[in-house]
Biopython code that builds the backbone (N, CA, C, O; Angstrom):
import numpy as np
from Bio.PDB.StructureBuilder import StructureBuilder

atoms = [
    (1, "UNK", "N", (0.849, -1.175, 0.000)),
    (1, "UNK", "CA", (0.000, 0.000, 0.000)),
    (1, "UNK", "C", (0.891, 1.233, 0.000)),
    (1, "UNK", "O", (1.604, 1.427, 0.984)),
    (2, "UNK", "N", (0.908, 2.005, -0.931)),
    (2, "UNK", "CA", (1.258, 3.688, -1.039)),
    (2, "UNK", "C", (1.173, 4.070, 0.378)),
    (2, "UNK", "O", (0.398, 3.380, 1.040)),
    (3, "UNK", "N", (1.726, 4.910, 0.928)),
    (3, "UNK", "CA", (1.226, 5.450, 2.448)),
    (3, "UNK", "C", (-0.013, 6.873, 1.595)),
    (3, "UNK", "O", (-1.186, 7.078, 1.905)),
    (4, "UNK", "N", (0.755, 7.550, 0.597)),
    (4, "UNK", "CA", (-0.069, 8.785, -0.356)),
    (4, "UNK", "C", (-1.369, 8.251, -1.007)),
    (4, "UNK", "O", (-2.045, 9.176, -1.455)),
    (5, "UNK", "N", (-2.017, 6.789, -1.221)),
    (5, "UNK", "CA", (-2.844, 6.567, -1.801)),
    (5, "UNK", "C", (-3.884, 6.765, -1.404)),
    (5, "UNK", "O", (-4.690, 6.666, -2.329)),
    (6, "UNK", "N", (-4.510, 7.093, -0.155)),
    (6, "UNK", "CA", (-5.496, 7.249, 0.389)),
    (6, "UNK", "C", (-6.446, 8.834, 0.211)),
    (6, "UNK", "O", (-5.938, 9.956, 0.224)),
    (7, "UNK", "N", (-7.397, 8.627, 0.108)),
    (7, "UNK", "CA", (-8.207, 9.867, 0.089)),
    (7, "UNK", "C", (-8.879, 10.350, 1.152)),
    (7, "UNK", "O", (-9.371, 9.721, 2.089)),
    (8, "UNK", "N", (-8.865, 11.659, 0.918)),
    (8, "UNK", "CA", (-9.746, 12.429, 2.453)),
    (8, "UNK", "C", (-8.449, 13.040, 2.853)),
    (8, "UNK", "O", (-7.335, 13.003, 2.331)),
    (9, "UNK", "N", (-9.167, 13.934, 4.528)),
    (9, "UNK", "CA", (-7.908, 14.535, 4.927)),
    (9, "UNK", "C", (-7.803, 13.725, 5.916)),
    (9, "UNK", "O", (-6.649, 13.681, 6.344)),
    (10, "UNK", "N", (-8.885, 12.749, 6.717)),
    (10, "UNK", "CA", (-8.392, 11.706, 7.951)),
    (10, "UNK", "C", (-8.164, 10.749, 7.402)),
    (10, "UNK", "O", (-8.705, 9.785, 7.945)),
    (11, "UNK", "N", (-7.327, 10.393, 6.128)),
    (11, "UNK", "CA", (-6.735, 9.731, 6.193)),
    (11, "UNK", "C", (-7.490, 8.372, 5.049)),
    (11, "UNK", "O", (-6.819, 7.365, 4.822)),
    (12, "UNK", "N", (-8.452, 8.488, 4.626)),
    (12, "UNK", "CA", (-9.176, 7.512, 3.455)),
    (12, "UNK", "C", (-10.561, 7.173, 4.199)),
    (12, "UNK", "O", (-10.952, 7.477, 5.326)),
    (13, "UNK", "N", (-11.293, 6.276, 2.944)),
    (13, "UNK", "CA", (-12.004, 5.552, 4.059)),
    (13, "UNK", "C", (-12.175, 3.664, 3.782)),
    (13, "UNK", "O", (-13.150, 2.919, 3.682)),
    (14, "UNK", "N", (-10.832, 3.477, 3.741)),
    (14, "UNK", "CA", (-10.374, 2.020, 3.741)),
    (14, "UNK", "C", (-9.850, 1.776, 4.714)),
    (14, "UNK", "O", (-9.034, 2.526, 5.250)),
    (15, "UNK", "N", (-10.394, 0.099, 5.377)),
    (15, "UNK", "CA", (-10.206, -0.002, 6.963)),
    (15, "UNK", "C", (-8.810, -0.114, 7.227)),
    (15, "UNK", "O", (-8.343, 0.017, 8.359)),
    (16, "UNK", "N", (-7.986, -0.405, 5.989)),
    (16, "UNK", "CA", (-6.658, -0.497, 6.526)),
    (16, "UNK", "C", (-5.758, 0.634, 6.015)),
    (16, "UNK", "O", (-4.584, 0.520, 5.661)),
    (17, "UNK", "N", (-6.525, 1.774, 6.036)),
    (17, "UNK", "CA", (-5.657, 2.841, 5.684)),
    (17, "UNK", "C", (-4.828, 3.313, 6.732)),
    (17, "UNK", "O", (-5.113, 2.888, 7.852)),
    (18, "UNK", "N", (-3.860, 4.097, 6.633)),
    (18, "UNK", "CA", (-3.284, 4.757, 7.354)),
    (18, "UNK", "C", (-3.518, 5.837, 7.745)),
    (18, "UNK", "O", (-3.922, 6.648, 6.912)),
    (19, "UNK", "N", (-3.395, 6.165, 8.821)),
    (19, "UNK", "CA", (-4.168, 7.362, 9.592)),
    (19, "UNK", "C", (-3.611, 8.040, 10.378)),
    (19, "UNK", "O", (-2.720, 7.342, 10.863)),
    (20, "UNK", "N", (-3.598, 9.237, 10.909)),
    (20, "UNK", "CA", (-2.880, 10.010, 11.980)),
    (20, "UNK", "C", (-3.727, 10.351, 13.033)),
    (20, "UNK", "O", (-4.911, 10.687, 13.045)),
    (21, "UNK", "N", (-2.792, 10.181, 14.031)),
    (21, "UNK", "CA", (-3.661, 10.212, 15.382)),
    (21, "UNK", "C", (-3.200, 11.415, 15.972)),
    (21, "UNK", "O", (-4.114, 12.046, 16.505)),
    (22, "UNK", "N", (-2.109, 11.925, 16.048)),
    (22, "UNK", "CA", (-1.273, 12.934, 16.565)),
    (22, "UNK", "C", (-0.017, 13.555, 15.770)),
    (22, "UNK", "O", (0.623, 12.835, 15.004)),
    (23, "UNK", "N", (0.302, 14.828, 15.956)),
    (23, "UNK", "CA", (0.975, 16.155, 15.174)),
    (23, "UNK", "C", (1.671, 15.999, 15.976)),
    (23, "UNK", "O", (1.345, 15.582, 17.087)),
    (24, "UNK", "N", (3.265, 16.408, 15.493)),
    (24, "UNK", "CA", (3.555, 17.584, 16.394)),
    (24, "UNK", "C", (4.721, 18.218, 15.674)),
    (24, "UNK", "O", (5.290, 17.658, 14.737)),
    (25, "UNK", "N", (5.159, 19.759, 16.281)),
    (25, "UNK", "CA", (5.493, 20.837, 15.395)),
    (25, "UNK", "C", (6.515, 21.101, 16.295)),
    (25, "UNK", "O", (6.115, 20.994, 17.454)),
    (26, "UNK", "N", (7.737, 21.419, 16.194)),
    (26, "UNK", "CA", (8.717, 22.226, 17.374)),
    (26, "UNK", "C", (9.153, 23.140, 16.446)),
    (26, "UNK", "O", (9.461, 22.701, 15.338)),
    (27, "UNK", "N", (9.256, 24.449, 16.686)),
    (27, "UNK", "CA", (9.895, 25.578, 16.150)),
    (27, "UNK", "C", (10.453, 25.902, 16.188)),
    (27, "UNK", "O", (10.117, 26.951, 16.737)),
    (28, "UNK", "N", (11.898, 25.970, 15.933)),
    (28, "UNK", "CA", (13.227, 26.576, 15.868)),
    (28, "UNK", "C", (14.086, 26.229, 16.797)),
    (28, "UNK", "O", (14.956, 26.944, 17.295)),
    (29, "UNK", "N", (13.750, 24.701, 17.122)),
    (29, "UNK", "CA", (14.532, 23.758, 17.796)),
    (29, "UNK", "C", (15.915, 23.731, 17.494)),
    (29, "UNK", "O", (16.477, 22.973, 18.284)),
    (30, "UNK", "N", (16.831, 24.323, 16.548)),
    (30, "UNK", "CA", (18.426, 24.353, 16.495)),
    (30, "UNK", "C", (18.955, 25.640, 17.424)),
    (30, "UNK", "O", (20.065, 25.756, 17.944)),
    (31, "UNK", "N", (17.942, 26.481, 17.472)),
    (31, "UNK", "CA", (18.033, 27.944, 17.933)),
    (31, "UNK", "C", (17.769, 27.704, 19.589)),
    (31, "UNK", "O", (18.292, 28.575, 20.284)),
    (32, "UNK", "N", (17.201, 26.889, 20.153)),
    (32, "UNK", "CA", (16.805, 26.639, 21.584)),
    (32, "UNK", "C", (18.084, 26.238, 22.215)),
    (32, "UNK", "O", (19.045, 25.799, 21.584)),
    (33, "UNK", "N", (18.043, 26.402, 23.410)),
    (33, "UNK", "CA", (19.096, 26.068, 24.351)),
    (33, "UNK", "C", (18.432, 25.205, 24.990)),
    (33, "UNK", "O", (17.244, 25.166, 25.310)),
    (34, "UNK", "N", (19.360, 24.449, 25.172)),
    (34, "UNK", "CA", (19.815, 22.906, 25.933)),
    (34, "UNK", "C", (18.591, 22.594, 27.133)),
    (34, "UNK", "O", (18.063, 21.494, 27.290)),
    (35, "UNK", "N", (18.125, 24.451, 28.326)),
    (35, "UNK", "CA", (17.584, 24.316, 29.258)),
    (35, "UNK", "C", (15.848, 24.404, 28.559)),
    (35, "UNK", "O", (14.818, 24.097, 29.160)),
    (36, "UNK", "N", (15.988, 25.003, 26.901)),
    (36, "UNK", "CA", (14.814, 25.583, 26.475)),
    (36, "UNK", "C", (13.965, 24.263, 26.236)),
    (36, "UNK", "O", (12.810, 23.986, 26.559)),
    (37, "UNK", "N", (15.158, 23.383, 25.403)),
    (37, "UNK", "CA", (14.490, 22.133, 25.302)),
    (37, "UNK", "C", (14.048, 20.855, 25.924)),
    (37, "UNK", "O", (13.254, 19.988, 25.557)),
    (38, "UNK", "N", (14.904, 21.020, 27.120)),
    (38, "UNK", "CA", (14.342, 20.168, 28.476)),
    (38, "UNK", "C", (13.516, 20.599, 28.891)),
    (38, "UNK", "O", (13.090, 19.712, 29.630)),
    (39, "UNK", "N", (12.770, 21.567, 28.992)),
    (39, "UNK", "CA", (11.739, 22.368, 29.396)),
    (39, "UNK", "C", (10.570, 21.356, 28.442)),
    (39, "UNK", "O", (9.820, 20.486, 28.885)),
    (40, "UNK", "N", (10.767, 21.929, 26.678)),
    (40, "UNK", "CA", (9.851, 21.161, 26.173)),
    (40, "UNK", "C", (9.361, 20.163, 26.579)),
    (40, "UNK", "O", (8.224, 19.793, 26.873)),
    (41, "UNK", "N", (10.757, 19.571, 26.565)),
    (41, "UNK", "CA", (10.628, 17.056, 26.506)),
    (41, "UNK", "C", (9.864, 17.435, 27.782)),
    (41, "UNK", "O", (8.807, 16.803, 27.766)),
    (42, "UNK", "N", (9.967, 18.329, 29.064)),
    (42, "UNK", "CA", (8.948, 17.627, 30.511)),
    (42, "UNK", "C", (7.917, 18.221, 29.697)),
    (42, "UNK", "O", (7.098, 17.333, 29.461)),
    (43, "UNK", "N", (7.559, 19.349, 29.136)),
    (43, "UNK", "CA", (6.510, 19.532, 28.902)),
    (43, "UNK", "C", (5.214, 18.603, 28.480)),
    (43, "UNK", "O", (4.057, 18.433, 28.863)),
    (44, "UNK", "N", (6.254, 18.021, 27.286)),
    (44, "UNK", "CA", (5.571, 17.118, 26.510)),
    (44, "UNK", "C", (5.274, 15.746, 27.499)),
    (44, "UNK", "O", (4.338, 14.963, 27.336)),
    (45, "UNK", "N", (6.221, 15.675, 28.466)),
    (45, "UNK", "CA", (5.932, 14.409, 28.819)),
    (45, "UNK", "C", (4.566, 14.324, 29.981)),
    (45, "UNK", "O", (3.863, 13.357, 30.273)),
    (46, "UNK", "N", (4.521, 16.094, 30.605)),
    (46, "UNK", "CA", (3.346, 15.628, 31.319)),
    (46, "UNK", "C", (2.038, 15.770, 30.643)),
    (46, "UNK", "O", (1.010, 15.334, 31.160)),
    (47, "UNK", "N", (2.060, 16.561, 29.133)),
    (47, "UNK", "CA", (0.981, 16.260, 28.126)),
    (47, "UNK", "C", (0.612, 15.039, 28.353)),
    (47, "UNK", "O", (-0.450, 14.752, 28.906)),
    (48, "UNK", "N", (1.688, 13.988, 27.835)),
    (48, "UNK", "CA", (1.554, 12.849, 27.933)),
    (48, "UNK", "C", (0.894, 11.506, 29.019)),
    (48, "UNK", "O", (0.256, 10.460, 28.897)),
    (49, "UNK", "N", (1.534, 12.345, 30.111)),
    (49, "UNK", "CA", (0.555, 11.686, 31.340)),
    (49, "UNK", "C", (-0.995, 12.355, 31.416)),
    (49, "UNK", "O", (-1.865, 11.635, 31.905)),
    (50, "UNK", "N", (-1.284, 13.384, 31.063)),
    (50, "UNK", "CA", (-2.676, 13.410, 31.459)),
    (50, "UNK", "C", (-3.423, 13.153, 30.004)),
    (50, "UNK", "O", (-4.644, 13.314, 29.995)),
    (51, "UNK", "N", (-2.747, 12.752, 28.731)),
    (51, "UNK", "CA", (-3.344, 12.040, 27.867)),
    (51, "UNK", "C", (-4.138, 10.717, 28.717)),
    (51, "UNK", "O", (-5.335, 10.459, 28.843)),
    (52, "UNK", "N", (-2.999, 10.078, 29.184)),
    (52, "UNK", "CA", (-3.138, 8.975, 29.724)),
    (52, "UNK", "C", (-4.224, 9.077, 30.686)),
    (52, "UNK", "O", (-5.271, 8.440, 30.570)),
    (53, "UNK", "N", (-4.057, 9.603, 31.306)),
    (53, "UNK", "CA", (-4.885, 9.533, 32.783)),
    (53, "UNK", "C", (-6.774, 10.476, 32.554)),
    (53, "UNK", "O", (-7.802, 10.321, 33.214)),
    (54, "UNK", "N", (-6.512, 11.298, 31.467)),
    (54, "UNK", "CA", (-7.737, 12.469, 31.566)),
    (54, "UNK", "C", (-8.151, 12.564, 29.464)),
    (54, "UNK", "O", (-8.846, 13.300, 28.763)),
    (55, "UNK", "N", (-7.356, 11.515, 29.243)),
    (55, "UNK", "CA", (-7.873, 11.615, 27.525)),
    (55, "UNK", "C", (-9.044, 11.235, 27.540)),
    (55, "UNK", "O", (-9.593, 11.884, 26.650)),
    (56, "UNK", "N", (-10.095, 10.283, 28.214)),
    (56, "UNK", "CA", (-11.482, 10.398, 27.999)),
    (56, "UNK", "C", (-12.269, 11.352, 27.963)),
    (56, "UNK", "O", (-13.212, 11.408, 27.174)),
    (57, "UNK", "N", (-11.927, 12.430, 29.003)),
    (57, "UNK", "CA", (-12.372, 14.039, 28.549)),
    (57, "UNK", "C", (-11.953, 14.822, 27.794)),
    (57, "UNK", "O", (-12.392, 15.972, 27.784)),
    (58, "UNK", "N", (-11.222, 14.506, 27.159)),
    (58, "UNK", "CA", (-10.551, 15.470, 25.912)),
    (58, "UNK", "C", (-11.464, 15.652, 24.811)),
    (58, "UNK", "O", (-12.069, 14.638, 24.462)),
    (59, "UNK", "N", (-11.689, 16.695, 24.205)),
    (59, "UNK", "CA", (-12.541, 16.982, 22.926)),
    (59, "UNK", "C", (-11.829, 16.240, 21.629)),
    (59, "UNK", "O", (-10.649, 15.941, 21.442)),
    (60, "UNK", "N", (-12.962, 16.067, 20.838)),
    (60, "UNK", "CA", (-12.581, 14.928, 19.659)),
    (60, "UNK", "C", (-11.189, 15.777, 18.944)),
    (60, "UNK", "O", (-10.450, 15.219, 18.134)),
    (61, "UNK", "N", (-10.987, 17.272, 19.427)),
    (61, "UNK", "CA", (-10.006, 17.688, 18.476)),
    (61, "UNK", "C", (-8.889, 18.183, 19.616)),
    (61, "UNK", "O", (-8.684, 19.331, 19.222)),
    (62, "UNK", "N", (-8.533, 18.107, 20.112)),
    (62, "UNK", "CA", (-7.660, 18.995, 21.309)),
    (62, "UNK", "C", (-6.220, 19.506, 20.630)),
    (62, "UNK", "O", (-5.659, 19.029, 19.644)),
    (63, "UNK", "N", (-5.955, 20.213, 21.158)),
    (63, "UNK", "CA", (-4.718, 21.367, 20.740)),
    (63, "UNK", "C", (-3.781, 21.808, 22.123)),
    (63, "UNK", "O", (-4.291, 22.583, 22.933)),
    (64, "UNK", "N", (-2.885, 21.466, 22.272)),
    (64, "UNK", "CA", (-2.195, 21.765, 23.275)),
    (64, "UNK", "C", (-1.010, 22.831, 22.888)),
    (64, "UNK", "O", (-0.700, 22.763, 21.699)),
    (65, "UNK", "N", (-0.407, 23.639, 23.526)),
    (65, "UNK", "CA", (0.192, 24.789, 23.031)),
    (65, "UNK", "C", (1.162, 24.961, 23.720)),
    (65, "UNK", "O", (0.647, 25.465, 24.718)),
    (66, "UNK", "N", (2.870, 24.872, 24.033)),
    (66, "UNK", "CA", (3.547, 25.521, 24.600)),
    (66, "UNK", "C", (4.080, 27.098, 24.346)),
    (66, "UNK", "O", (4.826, 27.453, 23.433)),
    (67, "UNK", "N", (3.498, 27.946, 25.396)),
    (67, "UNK", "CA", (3.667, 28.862, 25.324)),
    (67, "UNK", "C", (4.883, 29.966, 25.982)),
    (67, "UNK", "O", (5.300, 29.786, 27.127)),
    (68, "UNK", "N", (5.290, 30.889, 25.291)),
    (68, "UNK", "CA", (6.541, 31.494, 26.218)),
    (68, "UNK", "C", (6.774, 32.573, 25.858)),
    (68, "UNK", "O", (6.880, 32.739, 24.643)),
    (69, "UNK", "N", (6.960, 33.833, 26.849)),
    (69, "UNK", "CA", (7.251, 35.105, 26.337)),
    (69, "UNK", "C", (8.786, 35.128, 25.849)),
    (69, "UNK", "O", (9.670, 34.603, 26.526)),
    (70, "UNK", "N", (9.075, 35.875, 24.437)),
    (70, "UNK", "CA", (9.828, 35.854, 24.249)),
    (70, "UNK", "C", (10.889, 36.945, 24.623)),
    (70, "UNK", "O", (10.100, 37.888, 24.574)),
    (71, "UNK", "N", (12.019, 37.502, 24.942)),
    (71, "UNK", "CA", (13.000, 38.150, 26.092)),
    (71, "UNK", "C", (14.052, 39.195, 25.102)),
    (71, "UNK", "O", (14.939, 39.860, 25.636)),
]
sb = StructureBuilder()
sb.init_structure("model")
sb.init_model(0)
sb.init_chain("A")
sb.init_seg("    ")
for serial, (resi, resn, name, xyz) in enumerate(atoms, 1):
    if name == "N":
        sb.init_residue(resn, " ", resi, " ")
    sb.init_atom(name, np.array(xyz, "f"), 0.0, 1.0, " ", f" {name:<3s}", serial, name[0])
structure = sb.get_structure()
């Protein structure tokens, strides 16, 4: 199977298509410092635990955002 052969934007509608469940985007990750990006990875990782623990309440589309004033 093509991974590109599928139609639609979720992904086709053949049961064994391939599909995406989750994004993700980091921005100017060569430009971050060492403390900027350990910051991220916990970030992401306690995303990750309350996926786990609180994803039954999550809306069918959720968007999570790390945010930071920039200096």
């Amino acid at each position: 199977m093509k991974l590109g052969a599928t139609k639609g934007r979720r992904g086709g509608t053949k049961p064994d298509a391939v599909k995406t469940a989750a994004m993700l985007t980091i921005v100017d990750a060569p430009r971050m410092t060492a403390k900027g990006r350990r910051a991220i990875a916990a970030w992401l990782l306690k995303q990750g635990f309350f996926l786990v623990a609180y994803g039954q309440e999550y809306a069918a589309r959720f968007t999570a955002r790390y945010r930071y004033r920039d200096k």
